[in-house]
LOTOR-314990 format. One line per 8 residues: number of its first residue (from 1); their letters; for each residue x negated, y negated, z negated of N, C-alpha, C, O. Coordinates in steps of 0.05 Angstrom, whole numbers. Atoms other than C-alpha are relative to their C-alpha. Last residue first. Example, Ala and Ser with C-alpha at 12.3 -4.5 7.8 and 13.67 -1.06 7.14 Angstrom:
<nodes>
2 = sa = 16/24/1/-273/21/-143/15/-22/-14/5/-44/-18 | -18/24/0/-246/90/-156/-18/-24/0/-39/-24/-13
</nodes>
This chain:
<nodes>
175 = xxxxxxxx = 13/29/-6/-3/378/-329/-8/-23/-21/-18/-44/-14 | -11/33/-4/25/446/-351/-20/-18/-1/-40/-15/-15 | 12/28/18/-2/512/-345/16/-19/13/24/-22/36 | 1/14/-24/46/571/-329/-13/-25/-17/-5/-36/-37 | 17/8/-18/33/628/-354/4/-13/14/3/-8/38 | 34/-3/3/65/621/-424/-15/5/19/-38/0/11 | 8/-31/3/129/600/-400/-31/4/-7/-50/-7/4 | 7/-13/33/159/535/-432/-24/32/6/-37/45/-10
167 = xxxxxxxx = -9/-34/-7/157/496/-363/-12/13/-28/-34/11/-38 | 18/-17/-9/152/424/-387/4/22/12/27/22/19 | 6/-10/20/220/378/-387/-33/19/13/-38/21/37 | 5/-29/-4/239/331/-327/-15/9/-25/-30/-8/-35 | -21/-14/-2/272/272/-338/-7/23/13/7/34/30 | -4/-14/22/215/233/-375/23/11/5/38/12/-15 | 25/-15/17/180/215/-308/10/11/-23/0/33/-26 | -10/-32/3/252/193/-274/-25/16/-22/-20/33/-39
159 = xxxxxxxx = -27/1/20/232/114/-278/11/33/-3/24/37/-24 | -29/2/-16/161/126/-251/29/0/-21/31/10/-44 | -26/-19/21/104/98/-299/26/0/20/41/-19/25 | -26/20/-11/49/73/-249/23/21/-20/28/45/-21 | -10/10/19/-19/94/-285/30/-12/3/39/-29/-13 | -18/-17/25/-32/150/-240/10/-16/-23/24/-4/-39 | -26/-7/-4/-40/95/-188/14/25/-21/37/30/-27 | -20/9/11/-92/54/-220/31/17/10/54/12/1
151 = xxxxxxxx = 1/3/24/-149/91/-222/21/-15/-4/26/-18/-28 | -1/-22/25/-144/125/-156/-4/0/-32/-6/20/-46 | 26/-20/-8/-121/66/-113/1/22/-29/15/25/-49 | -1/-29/12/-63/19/-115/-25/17/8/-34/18/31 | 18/-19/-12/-63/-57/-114/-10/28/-11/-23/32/-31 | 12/-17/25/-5/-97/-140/-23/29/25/-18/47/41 | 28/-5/4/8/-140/-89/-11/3/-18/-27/-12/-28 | 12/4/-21/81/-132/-74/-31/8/6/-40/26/20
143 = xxxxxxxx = -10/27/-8/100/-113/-139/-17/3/26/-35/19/29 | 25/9/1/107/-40/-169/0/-28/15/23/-34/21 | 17/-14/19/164/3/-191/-23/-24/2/-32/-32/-19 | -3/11/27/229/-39/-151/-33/2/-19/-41/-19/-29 | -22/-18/23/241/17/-109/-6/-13/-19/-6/-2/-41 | -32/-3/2/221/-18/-43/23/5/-19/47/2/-19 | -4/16/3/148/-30/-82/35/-7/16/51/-23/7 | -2/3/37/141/43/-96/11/-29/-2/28/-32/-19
135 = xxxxxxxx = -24/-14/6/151/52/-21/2/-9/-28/22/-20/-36 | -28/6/-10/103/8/-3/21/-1/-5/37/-20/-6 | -14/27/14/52/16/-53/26/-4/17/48/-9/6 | -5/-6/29/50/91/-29/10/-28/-21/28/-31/-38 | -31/-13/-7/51/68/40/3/10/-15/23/23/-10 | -17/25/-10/-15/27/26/28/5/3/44/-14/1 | -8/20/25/-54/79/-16/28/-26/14/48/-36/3 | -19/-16/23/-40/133/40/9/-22/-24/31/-28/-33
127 = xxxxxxxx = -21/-6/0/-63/77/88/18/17/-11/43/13/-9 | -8/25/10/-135/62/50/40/0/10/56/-7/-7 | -14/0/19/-134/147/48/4/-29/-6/18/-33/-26 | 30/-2/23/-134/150/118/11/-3/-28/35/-6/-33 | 5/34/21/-80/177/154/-23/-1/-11/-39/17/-17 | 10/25/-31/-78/232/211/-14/-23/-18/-34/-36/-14 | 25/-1/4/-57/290/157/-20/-16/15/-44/-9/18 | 15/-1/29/1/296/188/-22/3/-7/-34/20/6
119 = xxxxxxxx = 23/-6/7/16/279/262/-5/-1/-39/-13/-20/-52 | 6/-20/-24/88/290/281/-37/4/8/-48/19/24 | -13/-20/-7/114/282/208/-6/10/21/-3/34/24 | -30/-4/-13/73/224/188/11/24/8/-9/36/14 | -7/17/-21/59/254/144/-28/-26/13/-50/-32/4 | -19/0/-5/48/313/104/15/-22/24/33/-17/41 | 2/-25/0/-12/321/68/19/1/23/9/16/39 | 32/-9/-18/-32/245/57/2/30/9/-20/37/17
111 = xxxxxxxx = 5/9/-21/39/229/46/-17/14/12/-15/28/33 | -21/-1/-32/62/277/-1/-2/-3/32/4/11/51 | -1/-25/-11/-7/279/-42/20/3/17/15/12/40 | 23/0/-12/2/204/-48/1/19/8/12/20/31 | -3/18/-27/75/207/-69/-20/0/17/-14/3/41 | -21/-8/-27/68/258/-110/4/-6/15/8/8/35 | 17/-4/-3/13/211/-156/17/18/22/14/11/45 | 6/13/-33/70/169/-161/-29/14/14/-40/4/33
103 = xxxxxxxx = 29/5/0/96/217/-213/2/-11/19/18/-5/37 | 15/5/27/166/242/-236/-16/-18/0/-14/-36/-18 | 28/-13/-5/207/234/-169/-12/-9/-28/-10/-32/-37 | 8/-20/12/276/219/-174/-25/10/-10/-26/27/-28 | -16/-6/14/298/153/-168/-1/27/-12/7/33/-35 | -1/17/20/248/117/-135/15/15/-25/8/11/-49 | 21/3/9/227/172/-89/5/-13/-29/-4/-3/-51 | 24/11/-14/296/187/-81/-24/-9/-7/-22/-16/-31
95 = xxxxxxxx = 23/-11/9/349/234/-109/-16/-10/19/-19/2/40 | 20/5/-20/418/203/-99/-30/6/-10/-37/-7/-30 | 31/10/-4/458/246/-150/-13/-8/31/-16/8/49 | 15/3/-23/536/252/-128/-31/-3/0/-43/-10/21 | -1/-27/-15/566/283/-193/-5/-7/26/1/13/40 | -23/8/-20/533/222/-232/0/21/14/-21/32/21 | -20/-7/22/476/235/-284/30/6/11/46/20/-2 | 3/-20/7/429/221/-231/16/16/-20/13/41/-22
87 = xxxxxxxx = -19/-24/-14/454/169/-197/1/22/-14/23/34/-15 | -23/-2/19/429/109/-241/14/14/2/35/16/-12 | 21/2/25/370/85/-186/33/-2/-24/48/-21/-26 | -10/-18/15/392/119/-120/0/-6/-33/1/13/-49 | -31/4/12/357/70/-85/6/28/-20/-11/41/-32 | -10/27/12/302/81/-36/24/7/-9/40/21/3 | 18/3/13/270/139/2/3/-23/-23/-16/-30/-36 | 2/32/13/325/163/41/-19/0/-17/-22/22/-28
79 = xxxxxxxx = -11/7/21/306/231/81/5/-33/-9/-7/-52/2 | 13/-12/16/299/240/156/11/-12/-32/30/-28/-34 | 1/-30/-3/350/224/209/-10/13/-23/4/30/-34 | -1/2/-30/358/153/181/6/32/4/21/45/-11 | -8/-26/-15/348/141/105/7/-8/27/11/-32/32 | -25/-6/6/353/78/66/9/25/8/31/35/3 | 3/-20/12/273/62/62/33/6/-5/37/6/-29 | 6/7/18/280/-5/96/-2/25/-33/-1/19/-56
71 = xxxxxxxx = 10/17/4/274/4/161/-16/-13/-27/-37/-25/-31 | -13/24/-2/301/69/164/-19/-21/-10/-36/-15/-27 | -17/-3/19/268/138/144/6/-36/-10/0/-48/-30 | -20/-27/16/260/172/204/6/-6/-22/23/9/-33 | -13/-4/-13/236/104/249/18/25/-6/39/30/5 | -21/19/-12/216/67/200/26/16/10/50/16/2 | -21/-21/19/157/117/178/29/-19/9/43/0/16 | 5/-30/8/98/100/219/26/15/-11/32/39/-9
63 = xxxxxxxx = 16/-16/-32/98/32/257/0/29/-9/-7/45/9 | -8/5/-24/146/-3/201/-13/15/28/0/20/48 | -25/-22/10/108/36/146/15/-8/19/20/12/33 | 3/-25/-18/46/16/178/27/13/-6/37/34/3 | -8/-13/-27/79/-55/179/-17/30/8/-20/37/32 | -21/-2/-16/92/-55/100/-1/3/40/15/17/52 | -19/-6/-11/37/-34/76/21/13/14/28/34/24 | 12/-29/-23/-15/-70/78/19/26/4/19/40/25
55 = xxxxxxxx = 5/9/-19/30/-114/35/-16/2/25/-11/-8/47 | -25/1/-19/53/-67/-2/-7/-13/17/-6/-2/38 | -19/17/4/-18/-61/-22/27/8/15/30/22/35 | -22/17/-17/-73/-10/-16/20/-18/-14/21/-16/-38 | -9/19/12/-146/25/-39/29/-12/19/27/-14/43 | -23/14/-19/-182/78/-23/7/-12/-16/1/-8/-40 | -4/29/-2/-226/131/-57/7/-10/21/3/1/43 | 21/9/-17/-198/199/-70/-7/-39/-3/6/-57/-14
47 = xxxxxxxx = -4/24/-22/-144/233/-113/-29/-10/3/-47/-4/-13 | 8/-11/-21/-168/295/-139/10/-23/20/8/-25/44 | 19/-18/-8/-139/291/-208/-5/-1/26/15/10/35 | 23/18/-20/-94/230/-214/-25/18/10/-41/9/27 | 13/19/12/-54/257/-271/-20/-22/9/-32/-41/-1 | -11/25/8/-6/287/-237/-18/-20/-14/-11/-44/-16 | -30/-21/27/-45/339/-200/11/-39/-8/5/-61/0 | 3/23/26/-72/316/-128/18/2/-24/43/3/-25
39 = xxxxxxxx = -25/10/18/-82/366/-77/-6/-18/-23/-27/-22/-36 | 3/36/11/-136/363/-30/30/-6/-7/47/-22/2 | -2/4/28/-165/437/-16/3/-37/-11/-13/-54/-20 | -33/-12/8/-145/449/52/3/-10/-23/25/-21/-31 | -13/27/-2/-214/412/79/30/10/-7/48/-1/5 | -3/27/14/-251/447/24/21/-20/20/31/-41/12 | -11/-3/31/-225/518/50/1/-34/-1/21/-48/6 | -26/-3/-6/-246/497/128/17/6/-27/40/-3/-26
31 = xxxxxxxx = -13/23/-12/-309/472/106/21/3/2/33/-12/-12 | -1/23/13/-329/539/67/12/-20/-2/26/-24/-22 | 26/15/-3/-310/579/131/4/-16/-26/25/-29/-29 | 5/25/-9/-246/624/135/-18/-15/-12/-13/-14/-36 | 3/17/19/-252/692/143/1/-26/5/-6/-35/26 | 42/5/11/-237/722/217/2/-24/-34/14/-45/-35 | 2/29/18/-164/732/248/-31/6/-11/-48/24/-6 | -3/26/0/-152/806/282/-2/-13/-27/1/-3/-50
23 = xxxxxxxx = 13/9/-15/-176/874/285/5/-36/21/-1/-46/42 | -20/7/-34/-112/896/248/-23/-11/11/-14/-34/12 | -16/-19/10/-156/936/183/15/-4/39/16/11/59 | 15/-23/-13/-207/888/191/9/22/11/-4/35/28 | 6/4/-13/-160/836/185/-24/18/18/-30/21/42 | -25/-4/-22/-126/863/135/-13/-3/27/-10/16/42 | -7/-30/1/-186/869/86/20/10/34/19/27/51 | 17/-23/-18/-206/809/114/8/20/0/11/32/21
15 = xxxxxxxx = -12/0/-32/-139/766/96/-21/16/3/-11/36/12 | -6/-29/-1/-145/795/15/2/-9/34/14/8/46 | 17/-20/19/-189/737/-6/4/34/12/-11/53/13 | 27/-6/-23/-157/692/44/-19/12/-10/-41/11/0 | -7/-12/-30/-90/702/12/-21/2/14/-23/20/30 | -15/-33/0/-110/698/-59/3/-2/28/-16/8/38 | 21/-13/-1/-141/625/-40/1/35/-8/-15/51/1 | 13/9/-23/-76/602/-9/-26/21/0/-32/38/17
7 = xxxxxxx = -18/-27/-16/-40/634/-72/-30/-13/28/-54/-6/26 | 6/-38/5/-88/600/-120/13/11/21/0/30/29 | 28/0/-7/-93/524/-77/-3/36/-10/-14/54/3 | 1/-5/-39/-11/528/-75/-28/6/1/-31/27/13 | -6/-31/-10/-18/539/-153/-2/9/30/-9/29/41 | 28/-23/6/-59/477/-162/7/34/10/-6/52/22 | 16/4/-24/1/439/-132/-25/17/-1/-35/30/17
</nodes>
């Protein structure tokens, strides 16, 4: 995720040149960097304050996400978010939050970057925390009212976390 923030910032390093060059686009402003800049590494880096429950929740996820990824996180138009839990080894892998995803700290950054799908980036972060317990709490990982925020959610051990290996290459830092 750090890498998206290097290329991004490589790109707007070299956009004047161009821009001077094609007499279009204009640098972009301090403000406008920092509000791009809000990834969250695995460890919890850069998450924010907030706080949520499944039980907060469950009806934004009914009023927000329901409707692309089924009632109960099973899939719809958009992806399934639930289940899959023992697939992976199996020549059909279901790859879902629960089942695949390393980190719940992904989840946060997912949301808050990304959805809902026709306004992203709309949420606050007490509703990122809230639809992060949600989901985690469809998949078993966390309990109803177990309350998530930035010191406790990198501590959620996903069940896939030790099925991904490091990247061996020497420029690439690991988390």
């Amino acid at each position: 995720m750090r890498a998206r923030s290097c290329v991004l910032v490589l790109l707007l390093v070299c956009m004047p040149a161009h821009s001077a060059q094609l007499g279009v686009g204009q640098a972009p402003s301090a403000e406008l960097l920092r509000a791009w800049d809000i990834d969250i590494s695995p460890n919890g880096a850069g998450l924010p304050s907030g706080s949520g429950d499944a039980v907060l929740g469950r009806p934004l996820y009914a009023q927000l996400c329901a409707a692309c990824h089924g009632g109960a996180g099973e899939g719809g138009p958009m992806d399934r978010l639930v289940g899959g839990m023992g697939t992976l080894i199996s020549g059909k892998p279901v790859k879902t939050v629960g089942s695949f995803w390393p980190y719940a700290t992904t989840l946060f950054d997912y949301i808050r970057r990304a959805m809902p799908f026709n306004a992203p980036q709309t949420l606050t972060n007490d509703q990122v925390y809230a639809l992060c317990a949600y989901v985690l709490y469809l998949n078993g990982i966390v309990a109803e009212t177990d309350t998530l925020d930035a010191r406790t959610l990198p501590m959620v051990v996903m069940p896939n976390r030790s099925g991904f290996v490091p990247d061996p290459r020497p420029d690439v830092r690991s988390h």
